[in-house]
PDB file of N, CA, C, O and CB in Angstrom:
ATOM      1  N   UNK A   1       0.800  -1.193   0.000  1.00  0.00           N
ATOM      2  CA  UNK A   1       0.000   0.000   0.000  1.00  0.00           C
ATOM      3  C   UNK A   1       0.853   1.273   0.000  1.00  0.00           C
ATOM      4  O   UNK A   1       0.304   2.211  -0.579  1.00  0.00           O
ATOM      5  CB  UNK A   1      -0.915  -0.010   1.186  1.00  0.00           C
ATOM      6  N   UNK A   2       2.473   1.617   0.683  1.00  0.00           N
ATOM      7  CA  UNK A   2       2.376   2.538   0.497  1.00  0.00           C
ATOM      8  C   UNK A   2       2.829   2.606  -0.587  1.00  0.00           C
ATOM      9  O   UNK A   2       2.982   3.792  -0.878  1.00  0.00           O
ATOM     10  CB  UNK A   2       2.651   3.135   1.225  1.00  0.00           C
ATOM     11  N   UNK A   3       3.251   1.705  -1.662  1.00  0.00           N
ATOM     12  CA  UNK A   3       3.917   1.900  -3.071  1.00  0.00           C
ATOM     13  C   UNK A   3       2.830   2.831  -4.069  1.00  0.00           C
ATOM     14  O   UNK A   3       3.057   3.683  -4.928  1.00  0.00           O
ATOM     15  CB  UNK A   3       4.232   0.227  -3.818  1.00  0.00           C
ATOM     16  N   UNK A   4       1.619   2.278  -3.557  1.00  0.00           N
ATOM     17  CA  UNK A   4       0.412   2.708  -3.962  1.00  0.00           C
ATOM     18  C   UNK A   4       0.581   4.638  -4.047  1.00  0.00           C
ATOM     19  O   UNK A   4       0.694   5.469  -4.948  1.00  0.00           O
ATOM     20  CB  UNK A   4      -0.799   2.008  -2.746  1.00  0.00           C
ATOM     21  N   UNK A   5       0.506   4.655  -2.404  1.00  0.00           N
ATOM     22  CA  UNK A   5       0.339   5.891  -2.047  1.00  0.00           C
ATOM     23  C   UNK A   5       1.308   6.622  -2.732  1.00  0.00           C
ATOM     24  O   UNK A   5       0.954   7.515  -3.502  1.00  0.00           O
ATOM     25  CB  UNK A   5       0.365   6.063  -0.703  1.00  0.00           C
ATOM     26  N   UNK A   6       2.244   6.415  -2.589  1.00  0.00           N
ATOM     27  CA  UNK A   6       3.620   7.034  -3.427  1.00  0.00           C
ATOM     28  C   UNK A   6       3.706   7.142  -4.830  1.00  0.00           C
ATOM     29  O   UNK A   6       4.581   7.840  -5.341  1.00  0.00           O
ATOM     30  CB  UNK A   6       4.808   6.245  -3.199  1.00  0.00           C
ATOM     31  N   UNK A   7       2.858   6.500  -5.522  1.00  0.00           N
ATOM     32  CA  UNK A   7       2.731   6.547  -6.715  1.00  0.00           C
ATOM     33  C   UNK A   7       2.004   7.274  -7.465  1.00  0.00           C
ATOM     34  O   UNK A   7       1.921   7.307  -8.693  1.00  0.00           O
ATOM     35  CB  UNK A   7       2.568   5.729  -6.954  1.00  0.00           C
ATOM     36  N   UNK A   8       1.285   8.069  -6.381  1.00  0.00           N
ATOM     37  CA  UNK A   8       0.115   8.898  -6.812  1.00  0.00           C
ATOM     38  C   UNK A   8       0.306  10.163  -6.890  1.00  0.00           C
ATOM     39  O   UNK A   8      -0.485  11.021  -7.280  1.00  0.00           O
ATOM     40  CB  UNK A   8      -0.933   8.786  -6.061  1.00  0.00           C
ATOM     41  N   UNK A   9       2.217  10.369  -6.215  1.00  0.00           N
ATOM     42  CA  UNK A   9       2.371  11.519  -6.286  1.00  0.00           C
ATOM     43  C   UNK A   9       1.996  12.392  -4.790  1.00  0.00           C
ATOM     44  O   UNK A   9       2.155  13.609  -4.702  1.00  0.00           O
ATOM     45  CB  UNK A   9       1.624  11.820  -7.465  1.00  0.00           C
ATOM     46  N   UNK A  10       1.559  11.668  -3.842  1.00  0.00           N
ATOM     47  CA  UNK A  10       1.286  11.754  -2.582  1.00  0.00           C
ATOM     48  C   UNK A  10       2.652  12.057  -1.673  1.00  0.00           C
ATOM     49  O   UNK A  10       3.706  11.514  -2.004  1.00  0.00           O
ATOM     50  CB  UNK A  10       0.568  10.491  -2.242  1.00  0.00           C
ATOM     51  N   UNK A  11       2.585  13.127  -0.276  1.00  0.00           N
ATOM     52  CA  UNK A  11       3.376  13.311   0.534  1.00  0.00           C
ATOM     53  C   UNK A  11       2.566  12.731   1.669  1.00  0.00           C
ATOM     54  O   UNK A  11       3.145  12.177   2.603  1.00  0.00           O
ATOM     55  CB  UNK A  11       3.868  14.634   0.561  1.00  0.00           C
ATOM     56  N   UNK A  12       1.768  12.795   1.644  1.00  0.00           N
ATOM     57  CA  UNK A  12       0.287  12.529   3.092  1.00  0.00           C
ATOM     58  C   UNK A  12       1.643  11.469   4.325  1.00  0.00           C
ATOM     59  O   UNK A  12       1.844  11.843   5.480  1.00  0.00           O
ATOM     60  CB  UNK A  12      -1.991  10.744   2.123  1.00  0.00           C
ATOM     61  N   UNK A  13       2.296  10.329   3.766  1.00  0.00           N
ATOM     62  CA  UNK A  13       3.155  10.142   4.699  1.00  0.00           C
ATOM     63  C   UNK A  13       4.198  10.696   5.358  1.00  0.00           C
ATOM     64  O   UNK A  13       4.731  10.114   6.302  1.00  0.00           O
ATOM     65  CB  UNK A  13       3.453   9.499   4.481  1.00  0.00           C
ATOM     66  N   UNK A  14       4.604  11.922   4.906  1.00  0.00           N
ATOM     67  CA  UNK A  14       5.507  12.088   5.478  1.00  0.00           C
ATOM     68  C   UNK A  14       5.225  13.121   6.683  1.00  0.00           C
ATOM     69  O   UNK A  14       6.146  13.709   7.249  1.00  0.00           O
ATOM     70  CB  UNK A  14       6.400  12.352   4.581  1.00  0.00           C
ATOM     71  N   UNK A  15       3.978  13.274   6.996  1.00  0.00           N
ATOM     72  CA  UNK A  15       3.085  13.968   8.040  1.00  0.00           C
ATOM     73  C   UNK A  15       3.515  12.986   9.128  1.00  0.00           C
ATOM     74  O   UNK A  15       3.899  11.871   8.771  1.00  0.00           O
ATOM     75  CB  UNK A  15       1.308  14.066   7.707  1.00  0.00           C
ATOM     76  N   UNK A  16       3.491  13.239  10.163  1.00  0.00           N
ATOM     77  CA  UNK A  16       3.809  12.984  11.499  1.00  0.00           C
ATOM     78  C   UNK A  16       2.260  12.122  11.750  1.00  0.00           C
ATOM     79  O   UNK A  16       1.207  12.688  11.458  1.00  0.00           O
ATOM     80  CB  UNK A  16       4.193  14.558  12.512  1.00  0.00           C
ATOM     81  N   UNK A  17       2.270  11.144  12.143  1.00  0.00           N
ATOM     82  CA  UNK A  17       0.869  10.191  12.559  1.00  0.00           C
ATOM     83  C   UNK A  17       0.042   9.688  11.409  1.00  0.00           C
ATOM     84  O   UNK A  17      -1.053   9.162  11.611  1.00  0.00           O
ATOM     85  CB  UNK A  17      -0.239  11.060  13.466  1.00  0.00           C
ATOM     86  N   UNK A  18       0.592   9.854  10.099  1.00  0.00           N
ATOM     87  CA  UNK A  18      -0.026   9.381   8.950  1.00  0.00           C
ATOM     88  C   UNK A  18       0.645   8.171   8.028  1.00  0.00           C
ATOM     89  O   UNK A  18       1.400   8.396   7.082  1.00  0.00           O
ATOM     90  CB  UNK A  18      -0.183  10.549   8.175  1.00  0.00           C
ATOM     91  N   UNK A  19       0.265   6.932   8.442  1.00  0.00           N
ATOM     92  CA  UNK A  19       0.743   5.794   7.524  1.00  0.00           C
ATOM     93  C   UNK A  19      -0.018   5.559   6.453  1.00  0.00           C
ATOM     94  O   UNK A  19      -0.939   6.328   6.179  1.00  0.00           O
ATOM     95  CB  UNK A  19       0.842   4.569   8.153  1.00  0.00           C
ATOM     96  N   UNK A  20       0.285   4.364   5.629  1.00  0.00           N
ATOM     97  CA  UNK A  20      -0.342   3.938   4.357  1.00  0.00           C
ATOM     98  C   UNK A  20      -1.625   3.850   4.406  1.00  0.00           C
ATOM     99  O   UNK A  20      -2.260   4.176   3.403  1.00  0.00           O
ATOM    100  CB  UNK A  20       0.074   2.774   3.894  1.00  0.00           C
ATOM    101  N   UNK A  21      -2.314   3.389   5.584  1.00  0.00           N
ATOM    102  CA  UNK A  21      -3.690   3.156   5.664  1.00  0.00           C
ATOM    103  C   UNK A  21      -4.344   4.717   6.075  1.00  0.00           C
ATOM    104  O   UNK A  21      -5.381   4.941   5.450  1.00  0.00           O
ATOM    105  CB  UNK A  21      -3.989   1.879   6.828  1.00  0.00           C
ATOM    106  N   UNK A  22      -4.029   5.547   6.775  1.00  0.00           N
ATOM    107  CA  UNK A  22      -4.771   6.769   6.489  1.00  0.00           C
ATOM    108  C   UNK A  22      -4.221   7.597   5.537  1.00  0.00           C
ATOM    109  O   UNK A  22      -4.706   8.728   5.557  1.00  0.00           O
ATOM    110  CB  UNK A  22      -4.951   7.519   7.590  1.00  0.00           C
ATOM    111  N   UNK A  23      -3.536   7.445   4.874  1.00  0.00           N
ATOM    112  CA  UNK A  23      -3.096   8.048   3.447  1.00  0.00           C
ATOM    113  C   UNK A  23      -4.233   8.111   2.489  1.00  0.00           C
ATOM    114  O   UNK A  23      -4.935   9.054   2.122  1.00  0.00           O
ATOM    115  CB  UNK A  23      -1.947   7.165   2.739  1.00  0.00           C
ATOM    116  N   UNK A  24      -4.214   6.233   2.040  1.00  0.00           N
ATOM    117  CA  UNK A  24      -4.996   5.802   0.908  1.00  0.00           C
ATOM    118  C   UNK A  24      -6.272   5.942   1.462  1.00  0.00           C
ATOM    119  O   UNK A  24      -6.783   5.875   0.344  1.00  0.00           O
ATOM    120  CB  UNK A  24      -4.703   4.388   0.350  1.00  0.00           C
ATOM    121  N   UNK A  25      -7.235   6.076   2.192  1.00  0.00           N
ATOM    122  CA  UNK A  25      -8.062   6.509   3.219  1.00  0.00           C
ATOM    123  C   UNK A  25      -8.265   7.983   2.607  1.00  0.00           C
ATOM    124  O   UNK A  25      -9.223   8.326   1.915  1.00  0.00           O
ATOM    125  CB  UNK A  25      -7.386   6.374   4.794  1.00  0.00           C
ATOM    126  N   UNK A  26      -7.451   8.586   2.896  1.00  0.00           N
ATOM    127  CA  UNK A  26      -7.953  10.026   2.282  1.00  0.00           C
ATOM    128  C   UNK A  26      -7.688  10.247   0.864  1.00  0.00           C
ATOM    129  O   UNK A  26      -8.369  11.133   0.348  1.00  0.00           O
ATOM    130  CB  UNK A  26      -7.271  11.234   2.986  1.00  0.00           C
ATOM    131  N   UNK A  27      -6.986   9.739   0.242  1.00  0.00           N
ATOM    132  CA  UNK A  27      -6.833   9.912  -1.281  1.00  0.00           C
ATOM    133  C   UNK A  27      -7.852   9.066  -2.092  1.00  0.00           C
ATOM    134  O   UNK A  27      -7.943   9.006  -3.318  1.00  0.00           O
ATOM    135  CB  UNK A  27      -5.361   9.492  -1.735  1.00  0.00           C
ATOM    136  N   UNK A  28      -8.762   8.283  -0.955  1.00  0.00           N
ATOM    137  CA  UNK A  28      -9.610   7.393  -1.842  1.00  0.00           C
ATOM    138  C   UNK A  28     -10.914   8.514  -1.368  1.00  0.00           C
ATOM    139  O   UNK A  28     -11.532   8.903  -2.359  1.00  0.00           O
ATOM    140  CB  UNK A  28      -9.721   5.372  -1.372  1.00  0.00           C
ATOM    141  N   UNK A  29     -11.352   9.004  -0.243  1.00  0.00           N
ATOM    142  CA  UNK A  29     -12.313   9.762  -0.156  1.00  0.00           C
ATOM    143  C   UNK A  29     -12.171  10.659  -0.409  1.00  0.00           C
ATOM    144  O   UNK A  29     -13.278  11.190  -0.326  1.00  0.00           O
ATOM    145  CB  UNK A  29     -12.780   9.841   0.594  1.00  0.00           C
ATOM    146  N   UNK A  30     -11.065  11.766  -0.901  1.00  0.00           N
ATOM    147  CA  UNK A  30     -11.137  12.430  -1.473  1.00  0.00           C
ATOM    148  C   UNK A  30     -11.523  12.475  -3.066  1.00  0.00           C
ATOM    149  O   UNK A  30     -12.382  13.261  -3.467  1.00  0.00           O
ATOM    150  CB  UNK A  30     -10.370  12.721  -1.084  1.00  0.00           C
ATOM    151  N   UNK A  31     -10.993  11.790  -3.741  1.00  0.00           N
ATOM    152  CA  UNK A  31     -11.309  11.688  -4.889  1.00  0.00           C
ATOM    153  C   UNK A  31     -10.589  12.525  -5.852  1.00  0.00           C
ATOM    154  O   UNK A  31      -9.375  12.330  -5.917  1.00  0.00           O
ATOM    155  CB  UNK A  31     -12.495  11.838  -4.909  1.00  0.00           C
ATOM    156  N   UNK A  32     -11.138  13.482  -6.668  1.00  0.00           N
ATOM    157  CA  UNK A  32     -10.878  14.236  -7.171  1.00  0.00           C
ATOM    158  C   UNK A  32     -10.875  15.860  -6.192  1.00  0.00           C
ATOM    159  O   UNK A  32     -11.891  16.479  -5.875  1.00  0.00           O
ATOM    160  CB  UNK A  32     -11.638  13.936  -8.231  1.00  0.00           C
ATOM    161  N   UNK A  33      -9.732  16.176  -5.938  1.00  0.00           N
ATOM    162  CA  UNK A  33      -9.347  17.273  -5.152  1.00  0.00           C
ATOM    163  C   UNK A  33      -9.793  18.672  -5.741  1.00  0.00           C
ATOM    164  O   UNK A  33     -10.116  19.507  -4.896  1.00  0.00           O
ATOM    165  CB  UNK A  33      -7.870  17.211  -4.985  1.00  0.00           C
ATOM    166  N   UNK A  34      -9.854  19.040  -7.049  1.00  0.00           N
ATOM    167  CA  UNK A  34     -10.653  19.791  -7.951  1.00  0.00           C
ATOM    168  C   UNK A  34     -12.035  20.350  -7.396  1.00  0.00           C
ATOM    169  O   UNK A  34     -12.305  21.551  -7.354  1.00  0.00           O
ATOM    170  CB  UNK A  34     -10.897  18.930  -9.108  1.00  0.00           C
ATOM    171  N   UNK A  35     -12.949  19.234  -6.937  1.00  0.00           N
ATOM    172  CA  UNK A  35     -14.056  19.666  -6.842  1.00  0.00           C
ATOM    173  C   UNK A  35     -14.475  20.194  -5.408  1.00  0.00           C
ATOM    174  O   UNK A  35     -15.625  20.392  -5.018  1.00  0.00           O
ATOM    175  CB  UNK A  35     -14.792  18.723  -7.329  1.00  0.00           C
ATOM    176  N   UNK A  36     -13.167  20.400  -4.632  1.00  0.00           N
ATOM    177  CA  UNK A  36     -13.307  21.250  -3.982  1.00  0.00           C
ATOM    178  C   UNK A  36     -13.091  22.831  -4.407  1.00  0.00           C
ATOM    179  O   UNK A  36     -12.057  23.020  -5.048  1.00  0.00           O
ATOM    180  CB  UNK A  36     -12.696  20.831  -3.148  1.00  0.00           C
ATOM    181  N   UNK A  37     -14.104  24.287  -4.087  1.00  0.00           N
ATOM    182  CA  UNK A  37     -14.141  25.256  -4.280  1.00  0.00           C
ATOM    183  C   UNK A  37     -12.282  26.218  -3.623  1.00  0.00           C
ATOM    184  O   UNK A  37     -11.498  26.829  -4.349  1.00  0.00           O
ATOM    185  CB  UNK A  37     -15.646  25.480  -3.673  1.00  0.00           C
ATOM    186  N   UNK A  38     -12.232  26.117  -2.980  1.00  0.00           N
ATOM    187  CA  UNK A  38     -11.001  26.635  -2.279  1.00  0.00           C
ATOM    188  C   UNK A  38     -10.035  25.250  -1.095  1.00  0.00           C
ATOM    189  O   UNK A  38     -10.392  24.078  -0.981  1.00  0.00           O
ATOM    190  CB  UNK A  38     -11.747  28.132  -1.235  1.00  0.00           C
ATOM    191  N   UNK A  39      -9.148  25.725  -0.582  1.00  0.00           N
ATOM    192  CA  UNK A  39      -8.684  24.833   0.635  1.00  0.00           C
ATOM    193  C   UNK A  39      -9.146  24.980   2.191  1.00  0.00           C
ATOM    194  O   UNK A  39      -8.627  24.395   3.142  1.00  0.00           O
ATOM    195  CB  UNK A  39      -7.259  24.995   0.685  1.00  0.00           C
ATOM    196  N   UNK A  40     -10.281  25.929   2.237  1.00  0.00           N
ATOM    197  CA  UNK A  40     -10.764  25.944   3.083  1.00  0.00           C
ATOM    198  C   UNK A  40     -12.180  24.798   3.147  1.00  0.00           C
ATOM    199  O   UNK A  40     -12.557  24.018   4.022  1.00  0.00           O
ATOM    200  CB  UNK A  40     -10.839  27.252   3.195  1.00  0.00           C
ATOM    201  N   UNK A  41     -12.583  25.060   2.105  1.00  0.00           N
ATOM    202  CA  UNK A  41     -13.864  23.760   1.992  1.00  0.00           C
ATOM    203  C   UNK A  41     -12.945  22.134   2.173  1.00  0.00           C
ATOM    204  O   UNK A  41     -13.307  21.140   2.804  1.00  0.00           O
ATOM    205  CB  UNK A  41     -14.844  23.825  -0.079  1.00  0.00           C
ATOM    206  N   UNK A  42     -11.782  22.327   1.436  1.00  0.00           N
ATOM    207  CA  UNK A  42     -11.177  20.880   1.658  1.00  0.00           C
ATOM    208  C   UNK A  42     -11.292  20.565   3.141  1.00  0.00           C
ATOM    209  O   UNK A  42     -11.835  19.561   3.602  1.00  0.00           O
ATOM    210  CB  UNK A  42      -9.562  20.766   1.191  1.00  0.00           C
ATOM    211  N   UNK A  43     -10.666  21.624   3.893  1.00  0.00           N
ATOM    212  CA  UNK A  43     -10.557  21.642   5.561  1.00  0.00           C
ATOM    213  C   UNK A  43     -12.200  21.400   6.144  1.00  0.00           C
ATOM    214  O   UNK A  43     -12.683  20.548   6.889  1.00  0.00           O
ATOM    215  CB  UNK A  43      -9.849  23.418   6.191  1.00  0.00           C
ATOM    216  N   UNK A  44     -12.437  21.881   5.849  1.00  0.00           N
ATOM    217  CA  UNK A  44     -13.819  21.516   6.632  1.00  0.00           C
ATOM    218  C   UNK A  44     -14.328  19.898   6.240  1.00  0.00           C
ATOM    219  O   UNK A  44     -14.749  19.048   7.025  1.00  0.00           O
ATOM    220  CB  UNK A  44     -15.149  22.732   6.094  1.00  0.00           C
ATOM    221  N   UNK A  45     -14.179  19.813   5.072  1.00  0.00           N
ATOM    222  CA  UNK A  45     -14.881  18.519   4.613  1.00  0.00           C
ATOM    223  C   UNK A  45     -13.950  16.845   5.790  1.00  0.00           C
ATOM    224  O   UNK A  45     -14.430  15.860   6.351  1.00  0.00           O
ATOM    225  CB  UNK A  45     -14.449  18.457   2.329  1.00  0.00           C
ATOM    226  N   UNK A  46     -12.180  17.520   5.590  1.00  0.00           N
ATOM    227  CA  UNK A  46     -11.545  16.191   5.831  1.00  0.00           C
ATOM    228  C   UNK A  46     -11.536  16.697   7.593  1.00  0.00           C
ATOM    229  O   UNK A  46     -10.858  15.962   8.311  1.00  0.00           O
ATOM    230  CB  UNK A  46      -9.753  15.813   4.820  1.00  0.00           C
ATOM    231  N   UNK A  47     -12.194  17.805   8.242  1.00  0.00           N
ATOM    232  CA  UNK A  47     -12.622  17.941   9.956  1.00  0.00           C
ATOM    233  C   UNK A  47     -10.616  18.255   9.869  1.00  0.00           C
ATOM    234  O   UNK A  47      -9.748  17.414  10.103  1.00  0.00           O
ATOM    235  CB  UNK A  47     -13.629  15.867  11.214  1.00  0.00           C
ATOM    236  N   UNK A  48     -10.460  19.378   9.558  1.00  0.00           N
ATOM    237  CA  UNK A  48      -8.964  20.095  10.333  1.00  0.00           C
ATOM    238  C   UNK A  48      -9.540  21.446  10.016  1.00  0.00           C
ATOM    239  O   UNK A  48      -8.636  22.272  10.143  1.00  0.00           O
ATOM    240  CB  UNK A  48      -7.061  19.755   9.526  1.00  0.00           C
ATOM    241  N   UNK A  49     -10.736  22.050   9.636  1.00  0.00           N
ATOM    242  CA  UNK A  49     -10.722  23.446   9.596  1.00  0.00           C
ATOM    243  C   UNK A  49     -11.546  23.926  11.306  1.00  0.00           C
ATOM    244  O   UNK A  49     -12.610  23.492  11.749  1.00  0.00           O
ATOM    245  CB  UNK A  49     -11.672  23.975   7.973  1.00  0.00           C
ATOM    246  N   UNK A  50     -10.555  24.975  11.979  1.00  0.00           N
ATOM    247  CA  UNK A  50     -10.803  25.386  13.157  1.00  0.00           C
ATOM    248  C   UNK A  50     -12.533  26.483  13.013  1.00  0.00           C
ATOM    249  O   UNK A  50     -13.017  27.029  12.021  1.00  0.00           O
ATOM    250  CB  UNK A  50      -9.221  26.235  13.648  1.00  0.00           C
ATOM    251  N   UNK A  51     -12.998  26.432  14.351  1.00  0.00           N
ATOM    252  CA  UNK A  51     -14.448  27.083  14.252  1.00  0.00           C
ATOM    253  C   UNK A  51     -14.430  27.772  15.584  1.00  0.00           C
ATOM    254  O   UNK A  51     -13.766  27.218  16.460  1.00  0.00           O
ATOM    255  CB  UNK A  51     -15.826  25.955  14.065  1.00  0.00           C
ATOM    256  N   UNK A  52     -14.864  28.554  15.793  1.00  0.00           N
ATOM    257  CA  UNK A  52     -14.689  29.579  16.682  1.00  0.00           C
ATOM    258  C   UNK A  52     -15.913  28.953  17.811  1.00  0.00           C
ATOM    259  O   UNK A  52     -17.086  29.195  17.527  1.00  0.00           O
ATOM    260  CB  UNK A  52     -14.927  31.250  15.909  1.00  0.00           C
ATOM    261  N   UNK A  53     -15.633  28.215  18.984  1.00  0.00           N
ATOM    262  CA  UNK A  53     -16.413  28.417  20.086  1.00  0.00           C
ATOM    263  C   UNK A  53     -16.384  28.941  21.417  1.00  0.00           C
ATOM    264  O   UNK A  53     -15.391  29.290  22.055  1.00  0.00           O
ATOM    265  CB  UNK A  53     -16.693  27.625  20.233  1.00  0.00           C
ATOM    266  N   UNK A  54     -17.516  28.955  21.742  1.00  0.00           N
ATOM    267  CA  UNK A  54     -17.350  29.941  23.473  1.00  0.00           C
ATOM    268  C   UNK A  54     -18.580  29.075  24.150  1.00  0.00           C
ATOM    269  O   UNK A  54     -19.161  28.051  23.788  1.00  0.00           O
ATOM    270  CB  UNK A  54     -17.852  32.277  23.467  1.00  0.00           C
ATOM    271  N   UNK A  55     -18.694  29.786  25.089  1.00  0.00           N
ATOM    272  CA  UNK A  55     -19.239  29.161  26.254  1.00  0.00           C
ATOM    273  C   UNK A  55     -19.559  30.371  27.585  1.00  0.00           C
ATOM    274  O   UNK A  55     -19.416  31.583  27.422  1.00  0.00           O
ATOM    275  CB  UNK A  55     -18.070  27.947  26.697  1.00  0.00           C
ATOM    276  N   UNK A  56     -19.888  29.902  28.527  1.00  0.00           N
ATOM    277  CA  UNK A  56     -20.213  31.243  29.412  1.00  0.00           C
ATOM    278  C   UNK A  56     -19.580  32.072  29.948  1.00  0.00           C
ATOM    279  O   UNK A  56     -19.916  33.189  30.343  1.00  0.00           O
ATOM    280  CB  UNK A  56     -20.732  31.128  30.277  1.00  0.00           C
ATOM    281  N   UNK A  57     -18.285  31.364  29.996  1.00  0.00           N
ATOM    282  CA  UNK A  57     -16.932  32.225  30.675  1.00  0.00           C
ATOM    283  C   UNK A  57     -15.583  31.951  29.754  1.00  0.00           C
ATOM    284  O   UNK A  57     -14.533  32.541  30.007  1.00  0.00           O
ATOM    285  CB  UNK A  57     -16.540  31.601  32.452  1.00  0.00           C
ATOM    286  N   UNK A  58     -15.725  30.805  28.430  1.00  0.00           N
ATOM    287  CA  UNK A  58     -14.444  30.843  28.025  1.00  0.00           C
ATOM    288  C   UNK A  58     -14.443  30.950  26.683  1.00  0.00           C
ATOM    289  O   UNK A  58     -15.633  31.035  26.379  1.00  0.00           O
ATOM    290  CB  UNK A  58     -13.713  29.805  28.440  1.00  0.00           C
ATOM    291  N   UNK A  59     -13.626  31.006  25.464  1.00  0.00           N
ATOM    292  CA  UNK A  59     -13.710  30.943  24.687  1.00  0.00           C
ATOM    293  C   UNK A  59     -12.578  29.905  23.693  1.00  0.00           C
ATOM    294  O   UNK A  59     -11.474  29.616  24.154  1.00  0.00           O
ATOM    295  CB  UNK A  59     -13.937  32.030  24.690  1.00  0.00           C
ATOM    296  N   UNK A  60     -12.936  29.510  22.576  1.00  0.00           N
ATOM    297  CA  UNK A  60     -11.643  28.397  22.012  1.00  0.00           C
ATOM    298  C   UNK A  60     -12.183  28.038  20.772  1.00  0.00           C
ATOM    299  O   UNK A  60     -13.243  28.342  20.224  1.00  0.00           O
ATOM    300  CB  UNK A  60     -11.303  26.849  22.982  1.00  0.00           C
ATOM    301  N   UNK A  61     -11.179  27.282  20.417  1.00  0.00           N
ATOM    302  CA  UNK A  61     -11.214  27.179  18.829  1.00  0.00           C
ATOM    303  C   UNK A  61     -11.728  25.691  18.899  1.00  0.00           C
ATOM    304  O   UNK A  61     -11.670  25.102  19.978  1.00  0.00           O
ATOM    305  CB  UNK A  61      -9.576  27.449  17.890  1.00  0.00           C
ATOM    306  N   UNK A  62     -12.239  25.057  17.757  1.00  0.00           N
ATOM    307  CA  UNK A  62     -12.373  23.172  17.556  1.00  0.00           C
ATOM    308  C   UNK A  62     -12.313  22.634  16.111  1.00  0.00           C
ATOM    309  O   UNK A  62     -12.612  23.334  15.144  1.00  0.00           O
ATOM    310  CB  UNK A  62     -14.005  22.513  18.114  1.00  0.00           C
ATOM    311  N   UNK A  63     -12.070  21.859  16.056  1.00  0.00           N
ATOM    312  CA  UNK A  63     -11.920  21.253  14.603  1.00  0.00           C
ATOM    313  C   UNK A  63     -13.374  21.256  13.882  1.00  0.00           C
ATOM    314  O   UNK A  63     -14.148  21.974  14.515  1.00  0.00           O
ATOM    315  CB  UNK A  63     -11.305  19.613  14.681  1.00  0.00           C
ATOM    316  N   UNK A  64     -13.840  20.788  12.987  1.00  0.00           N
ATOM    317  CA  UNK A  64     -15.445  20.365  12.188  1.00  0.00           C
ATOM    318  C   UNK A  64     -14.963  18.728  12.653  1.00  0.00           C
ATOM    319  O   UNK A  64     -14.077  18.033  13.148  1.00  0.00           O
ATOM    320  CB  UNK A  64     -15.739  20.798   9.834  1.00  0.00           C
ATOM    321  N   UNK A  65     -16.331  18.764  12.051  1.00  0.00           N
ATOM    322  CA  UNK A  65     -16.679  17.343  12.232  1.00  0.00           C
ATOM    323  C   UNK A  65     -16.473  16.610  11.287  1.00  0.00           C
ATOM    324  O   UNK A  65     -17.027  17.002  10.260  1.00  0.00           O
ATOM    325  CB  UNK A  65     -17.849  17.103  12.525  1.00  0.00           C
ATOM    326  N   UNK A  66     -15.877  15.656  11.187  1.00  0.00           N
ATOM    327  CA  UNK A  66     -15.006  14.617  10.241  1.00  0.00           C
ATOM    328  C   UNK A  66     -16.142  14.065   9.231  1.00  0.00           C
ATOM    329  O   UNK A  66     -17.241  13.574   9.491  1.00  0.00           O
ATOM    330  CB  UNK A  66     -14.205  13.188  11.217  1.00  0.00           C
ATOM    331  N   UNK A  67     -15.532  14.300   8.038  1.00  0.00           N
ATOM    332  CA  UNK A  67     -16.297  13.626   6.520  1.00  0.00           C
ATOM    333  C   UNK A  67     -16.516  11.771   7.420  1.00  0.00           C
ATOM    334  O   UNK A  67     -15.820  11.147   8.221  1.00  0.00           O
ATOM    335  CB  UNK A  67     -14.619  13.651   4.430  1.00  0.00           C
ATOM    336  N   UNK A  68     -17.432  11.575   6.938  1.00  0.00           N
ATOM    337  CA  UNK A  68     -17.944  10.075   6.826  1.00  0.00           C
ATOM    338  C   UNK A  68     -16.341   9.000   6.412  1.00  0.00           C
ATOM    339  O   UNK A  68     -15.684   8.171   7.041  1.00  0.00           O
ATOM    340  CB  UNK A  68     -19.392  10.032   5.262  1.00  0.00           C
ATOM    341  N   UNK A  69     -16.273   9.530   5.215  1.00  0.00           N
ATOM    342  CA  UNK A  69     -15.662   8.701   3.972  1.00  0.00           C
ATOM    343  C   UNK A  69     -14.089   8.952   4.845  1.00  0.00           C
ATOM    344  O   UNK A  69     -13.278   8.030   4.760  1.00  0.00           O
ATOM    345  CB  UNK A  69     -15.926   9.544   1.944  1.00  0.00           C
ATOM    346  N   UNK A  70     -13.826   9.796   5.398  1.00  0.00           N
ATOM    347  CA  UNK A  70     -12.324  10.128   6.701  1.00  0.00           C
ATOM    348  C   UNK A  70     -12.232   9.355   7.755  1.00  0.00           C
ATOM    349  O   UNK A  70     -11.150   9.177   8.315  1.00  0.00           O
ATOM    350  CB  UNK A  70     -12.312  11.586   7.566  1.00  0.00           C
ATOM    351  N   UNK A  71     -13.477   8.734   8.205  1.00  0.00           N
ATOM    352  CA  UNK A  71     -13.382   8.574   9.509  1.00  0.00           C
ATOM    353  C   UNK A  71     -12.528   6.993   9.776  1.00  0.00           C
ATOM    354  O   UNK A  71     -12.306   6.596  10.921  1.00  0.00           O
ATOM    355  CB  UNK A  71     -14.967   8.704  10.113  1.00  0.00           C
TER     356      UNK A  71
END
């Protein structure tokens, strides 16, 4: 698998906590990367784009909620 991944022209491994199986994992649910509008929709879709929350006394940032096809 990762010959796979590597062949596609992929870096996704050389990320810190990312092996062959969540590589091909996201290069298979992603699909075609195109039909995302900007890299912010990518972020939201694969759950790493930050969202602004608060609460009664604090405030903080959180990820989205992870695509199906990511999880």
């Amino acid at each position: 698998m990762p010959q796979l991944v590597t062949d596609r022209g992929s870096t996704l491994m050389n990320l810190h906590g990312i092996g062959p199986s969540s590589a091909a994992g996201l290069l298979a649910g992603t699909g075609d990367i195109h039909r995302f509008r900007d890299r912010d929709r990518f972020a939201s879709w694969n759950g790493t784009a930050l969202l602004d929350a608060s609460g009664e006394t604090r405030s903080w940032r959180r990820t989205t909620q992870v695509s199906v096809q990511v999880r």
